[in-house]
N, C-alpha and C positions, 0 to 999 in steps of 0.2 A: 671495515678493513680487518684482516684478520690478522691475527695476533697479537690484537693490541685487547686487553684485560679491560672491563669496566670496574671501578674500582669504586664509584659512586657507592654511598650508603645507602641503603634502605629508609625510608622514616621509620625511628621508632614510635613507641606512644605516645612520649613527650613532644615529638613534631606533631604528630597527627595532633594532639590536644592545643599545639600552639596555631596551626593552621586552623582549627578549629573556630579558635578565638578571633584569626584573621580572616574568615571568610563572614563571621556574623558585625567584623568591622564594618568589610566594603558593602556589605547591606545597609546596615544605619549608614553609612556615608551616601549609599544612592538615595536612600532616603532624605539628609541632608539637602543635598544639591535641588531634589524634586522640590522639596518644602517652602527651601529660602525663595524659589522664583512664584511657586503658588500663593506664598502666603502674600506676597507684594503685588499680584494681578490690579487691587484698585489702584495703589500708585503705578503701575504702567497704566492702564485705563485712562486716567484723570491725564495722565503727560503726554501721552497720544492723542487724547481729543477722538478716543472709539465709540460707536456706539456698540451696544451689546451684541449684534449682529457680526459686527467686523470685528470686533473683539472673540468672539467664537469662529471666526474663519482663521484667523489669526492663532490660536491655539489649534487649532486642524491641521494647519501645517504643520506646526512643530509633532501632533502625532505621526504623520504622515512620515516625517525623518524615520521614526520607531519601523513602522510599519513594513517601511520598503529595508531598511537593515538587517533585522534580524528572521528571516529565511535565510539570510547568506552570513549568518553569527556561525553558523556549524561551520563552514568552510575555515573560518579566520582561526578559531579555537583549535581545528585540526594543523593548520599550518602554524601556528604563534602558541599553542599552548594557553591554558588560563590566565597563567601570570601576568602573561604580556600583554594580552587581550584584556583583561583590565583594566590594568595601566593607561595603554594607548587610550582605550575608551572612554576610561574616565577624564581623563586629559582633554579628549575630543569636548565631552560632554560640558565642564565646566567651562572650555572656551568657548561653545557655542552660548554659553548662558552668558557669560563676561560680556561676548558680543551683544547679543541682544541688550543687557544692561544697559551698556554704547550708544548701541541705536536710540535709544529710553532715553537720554538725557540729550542727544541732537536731535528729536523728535522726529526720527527718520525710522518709518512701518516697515519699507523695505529689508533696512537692516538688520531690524527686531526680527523680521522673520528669517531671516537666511540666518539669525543665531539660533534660533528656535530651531530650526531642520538639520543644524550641525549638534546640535546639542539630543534632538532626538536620534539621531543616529547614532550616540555617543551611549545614549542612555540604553538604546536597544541590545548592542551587543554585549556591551559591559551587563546588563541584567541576565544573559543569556550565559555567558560567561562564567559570572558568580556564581548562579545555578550548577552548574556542571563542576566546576571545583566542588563546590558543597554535597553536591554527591557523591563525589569522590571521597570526601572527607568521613561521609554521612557513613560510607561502605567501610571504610578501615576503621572506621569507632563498632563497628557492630550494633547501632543502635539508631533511633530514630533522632536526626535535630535537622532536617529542613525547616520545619515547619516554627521551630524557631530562630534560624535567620532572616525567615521572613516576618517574623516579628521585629527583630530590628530595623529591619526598612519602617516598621510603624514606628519602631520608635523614636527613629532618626526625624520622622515626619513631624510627630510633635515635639522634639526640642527643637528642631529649626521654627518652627512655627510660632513658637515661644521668642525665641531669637529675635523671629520678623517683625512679630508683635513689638517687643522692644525699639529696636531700630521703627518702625512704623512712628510710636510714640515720641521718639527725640527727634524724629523729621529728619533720620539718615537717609540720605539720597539712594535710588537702588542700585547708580551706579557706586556708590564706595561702598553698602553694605554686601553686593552680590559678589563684586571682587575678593573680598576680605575673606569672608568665609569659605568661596571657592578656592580659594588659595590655598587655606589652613585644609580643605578635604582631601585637594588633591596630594598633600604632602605624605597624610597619615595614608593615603591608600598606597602611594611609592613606598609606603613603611611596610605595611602591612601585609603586601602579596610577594616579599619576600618569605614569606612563611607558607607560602603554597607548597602541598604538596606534589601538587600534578605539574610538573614544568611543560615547558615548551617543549621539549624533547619526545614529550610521550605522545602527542600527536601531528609530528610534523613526520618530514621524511619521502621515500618513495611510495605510493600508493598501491601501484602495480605491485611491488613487491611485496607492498604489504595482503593483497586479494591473495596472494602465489600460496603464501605462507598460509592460507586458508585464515585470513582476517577478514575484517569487513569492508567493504569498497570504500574507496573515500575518494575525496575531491568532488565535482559535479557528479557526476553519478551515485555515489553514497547518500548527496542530497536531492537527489529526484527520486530514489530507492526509500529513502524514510518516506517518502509523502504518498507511495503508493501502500504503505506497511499499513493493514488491517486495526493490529493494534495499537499503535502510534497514533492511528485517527482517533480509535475511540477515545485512547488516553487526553485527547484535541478536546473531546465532547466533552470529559469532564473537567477537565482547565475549562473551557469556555463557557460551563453553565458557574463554575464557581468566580468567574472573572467577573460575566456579566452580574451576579448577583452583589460580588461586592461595588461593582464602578455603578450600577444604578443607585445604592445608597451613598456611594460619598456623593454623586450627582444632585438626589434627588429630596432624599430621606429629610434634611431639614426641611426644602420648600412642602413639600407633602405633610409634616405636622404645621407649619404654619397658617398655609392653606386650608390643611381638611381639618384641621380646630381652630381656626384664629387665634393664634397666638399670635405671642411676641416673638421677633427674630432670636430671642436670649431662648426660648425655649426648643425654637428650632436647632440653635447649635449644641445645646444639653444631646437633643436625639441623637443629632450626629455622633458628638463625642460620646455615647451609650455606644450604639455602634461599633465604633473603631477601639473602643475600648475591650466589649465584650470578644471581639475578635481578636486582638491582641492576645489577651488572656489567654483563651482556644489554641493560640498558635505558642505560646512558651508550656502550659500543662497539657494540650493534647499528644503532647509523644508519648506521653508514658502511657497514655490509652493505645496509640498504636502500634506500641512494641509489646502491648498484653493481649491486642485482639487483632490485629493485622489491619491494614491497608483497606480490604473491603469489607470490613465491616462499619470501622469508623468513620469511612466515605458515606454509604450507606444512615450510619446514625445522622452525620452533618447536611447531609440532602434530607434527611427527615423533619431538623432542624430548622432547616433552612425554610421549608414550606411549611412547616407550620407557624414560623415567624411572620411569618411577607400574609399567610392570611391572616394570620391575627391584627397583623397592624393594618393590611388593607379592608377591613371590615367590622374592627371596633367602633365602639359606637362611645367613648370613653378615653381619655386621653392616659389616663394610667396605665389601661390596659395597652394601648397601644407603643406607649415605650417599651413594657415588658414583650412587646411581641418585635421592636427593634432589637434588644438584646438577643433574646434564642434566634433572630434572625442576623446577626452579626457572627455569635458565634457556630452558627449552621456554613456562612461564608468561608469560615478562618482555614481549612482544612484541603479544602480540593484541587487548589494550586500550587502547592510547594508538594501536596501526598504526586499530583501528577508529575513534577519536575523529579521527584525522586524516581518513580515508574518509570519515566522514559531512558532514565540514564543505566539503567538496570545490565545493562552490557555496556561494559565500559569503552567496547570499539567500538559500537553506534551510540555512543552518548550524546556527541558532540549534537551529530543530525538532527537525532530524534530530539534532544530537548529544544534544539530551533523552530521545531515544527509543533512541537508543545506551546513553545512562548509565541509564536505567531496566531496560533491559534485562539489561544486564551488571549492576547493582548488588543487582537481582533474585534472580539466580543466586549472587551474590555473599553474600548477606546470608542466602538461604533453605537454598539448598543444603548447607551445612553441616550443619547440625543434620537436616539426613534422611539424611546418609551417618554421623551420627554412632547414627541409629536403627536402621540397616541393622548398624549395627558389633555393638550387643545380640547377634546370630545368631552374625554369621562372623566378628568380628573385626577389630581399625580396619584392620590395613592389609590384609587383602583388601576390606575396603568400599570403602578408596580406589579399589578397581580400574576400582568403577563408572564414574569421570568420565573410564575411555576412549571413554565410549557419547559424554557431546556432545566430546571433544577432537576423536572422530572424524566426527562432524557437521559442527565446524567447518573441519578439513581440506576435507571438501566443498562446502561454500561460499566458500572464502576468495576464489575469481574476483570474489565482489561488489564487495572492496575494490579492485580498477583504478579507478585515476583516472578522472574525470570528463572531459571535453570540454565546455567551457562552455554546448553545447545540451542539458547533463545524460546524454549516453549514453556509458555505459560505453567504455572503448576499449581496444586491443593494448597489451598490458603493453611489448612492446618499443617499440612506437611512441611511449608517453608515459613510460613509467618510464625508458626510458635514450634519450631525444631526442638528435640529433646536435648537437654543440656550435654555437652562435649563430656569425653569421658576423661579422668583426671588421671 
């Protein structure tokens, strides 16, 4: 309407740095919510009465919620803004877990799963979501922290886990432990995305009007427009060699040291938590490596990483060596999906799209992958199956030039020219 003033402030640093704090919250909180229902899986199990079969069909739908949501996360983020989209989704997310709980103690599979598929659609957008806030965030700090937000999400994983472990131990039922703490998440995230910087405001609206004004398309067409985008795919390639690398080790990685050395289960879960550890790490100190060398090169190192971890451990012949070859292959993992969710958002009017088609892609590979290198294991065995996910690590090595920054006319540009610019003049 014209003549009416916007009188709205700006964020300053202090927002930015407070929003800051709240987007690495609603990470550890998705975190959270993921942890308290995985880490309870044998008590659902054992109250179902599943065998391990129907117990894996049973978790497939709940990804399947994921799956089928977030391609249409860009649209909602456009129309509701971050804030809300969080909110709403997390909301969604923790009631679809609450239900499931429900089902768990009426011993009713049906219900369990229709909480699972509201809860996976909850979990899809809301991650999709956070993502794009945080790069927003990520772009007004002038500096690199995706990469540890999503260290939060780890480390939301393991204090719920710790939690679950507890409640496990005093024999809390999963339905009052899942309620309790989804209670207490869902409140801190209503807290916490009041501190967003990017409102609803900043992508909802007319659409048309916003193309006229030479912005970017939105609504269905801006998201059938990202999935035909050259570099949005590749930016796909390299989320999705870095997804499927890290979802085959939390899958895999202990049955594979137990297996291919006879161990004990305790020494299988050391590997894992090697793993998630050394990748954690990677992901709170590797910003400061990629605000010194840029985006493709420390992809580049982390894909180097990465395959030299996955052979080391699928082809030692020594169990020591073979952890050390878990770690550099954890922290080869840690880097190519949050370095990708920041790449895509790199223009702030195709943010929304492009990073749906980012998290679809990686969450793809993320969620599917697993269980076909878990079929290929039948033959040869888990950890030479693992070997397979040298084929996309090193796909994604080959791509990683897609992730250079953008130039606000949206073209790619010289890694040195924009990753390490000469300092502003004073």
């Amino acid at each position: 309407m014209s003549g009416v003033t916007d009188v709205r402030r700006a964020p300053g640093p202090r927002d930015v740095r407070l929003a800051s704090a709240a987007v690495f919250t609603v990470f550890l909180l998705s975190g959270v919510n993921f942890a308290s229902w995985a880490a309870r899986l044998p008590a659902v199990r054992d109250a179902l009465g599943l065998t391990p079969e129907r117990m894996g069909v049973l978790l497939l739908i709940g990804a399947l919620g994921s799956l089928v949501s977030l391609p249409l996360s860009g649209l909602v983020v456009e129309r509701w803004g971050a804030r809300r989209t969080v909110l709403a989704f997390a909301v969604a997310n923790a009631s679809g877990l609450a239900l499931a709980s429900l089902g768990v103690a009426l011993g009713h599979v049906v219900l369990v799963g229709a909480g699972l598929v509201l809860a996976g659609i909850g979990a899809g957008v809301w991650d999709a979501a956070m993502n794009i806030e945080g790069a927003v965030v990520e772009q007004r700090l002038g500096r690199t922290v995706m990469p540890r937000y999503h260290a939060g999400f780890s480390v939301g994983t393991m204090a719920a886990a710790g939690v679950a472990a507890g409640a496990a131990a005093l024999h809390v039922p999963v339905q009052v432990h899942l309620p309790v703490v989804l209670g207490l998440s869902t409140v801190v995230v209503a807290v916490a995305v009041r501190a967003f910087v990017d409102g609803p405001d900043r992508h909802g609206g007319d659409t048309d009007r916003d193309v006229q004004r030479g912005g970017a398309p939105g609504g269905a067409r801006g998201a059938l427009g990202a999935w035909l985008e050259p570099r949005t795919l590749l930016i796909g390639l390299v989320a999705l060699a870095a997804a499927l690398t890290e979802g085959a080790a939390n899958d895999w990685v202990s049955l594979a040291v137990v297996d291919g050395f006879g161990t004990a289960h305790a020494t299988g879960a050391v590997a894992f938590g090697l793993f998630v550890t050394a990748m954690t790490a990677m992901r709170m100190f590797g910003t400061a490596l990629l605000d010194r060398f840029g985006r493709v090169a420390v992809l580049r190192l982390c894909a180097g990483l990465a395959g030299a971890g996955l052979l080391v451990f699928g082809l030692a012949d020594q169990l020591w060596l073979a952890l050390v070859g878990v770690v550099v292959w954890g922290a080869g993992a840690a880097l190519g999906f949050p370095v990708g969710m920041s790449a895509a958002a790199d223009d702030p009017l195709r943010a929304a799209q492009r990073v749906a088609v980012v998290s679809t892609v990686g969450y793809a590979a993320f969620l599917a992958g697993p269980p076909l290198l878990g079929l290929l294991a039948e033959h040869v065995g888990y950890r030479h199956a693992l070997l397979a996910i040298l084929a996309p690590v090193a796909l994604g090595l080959l791509v990683t030039g897609a992730a250079r920054p953008l130039l606000r006319t949206g073209a790619p540009v010289d890694a040195d020219a924009v990753e390490h610019p000469a300092p502003p003049a004073v």
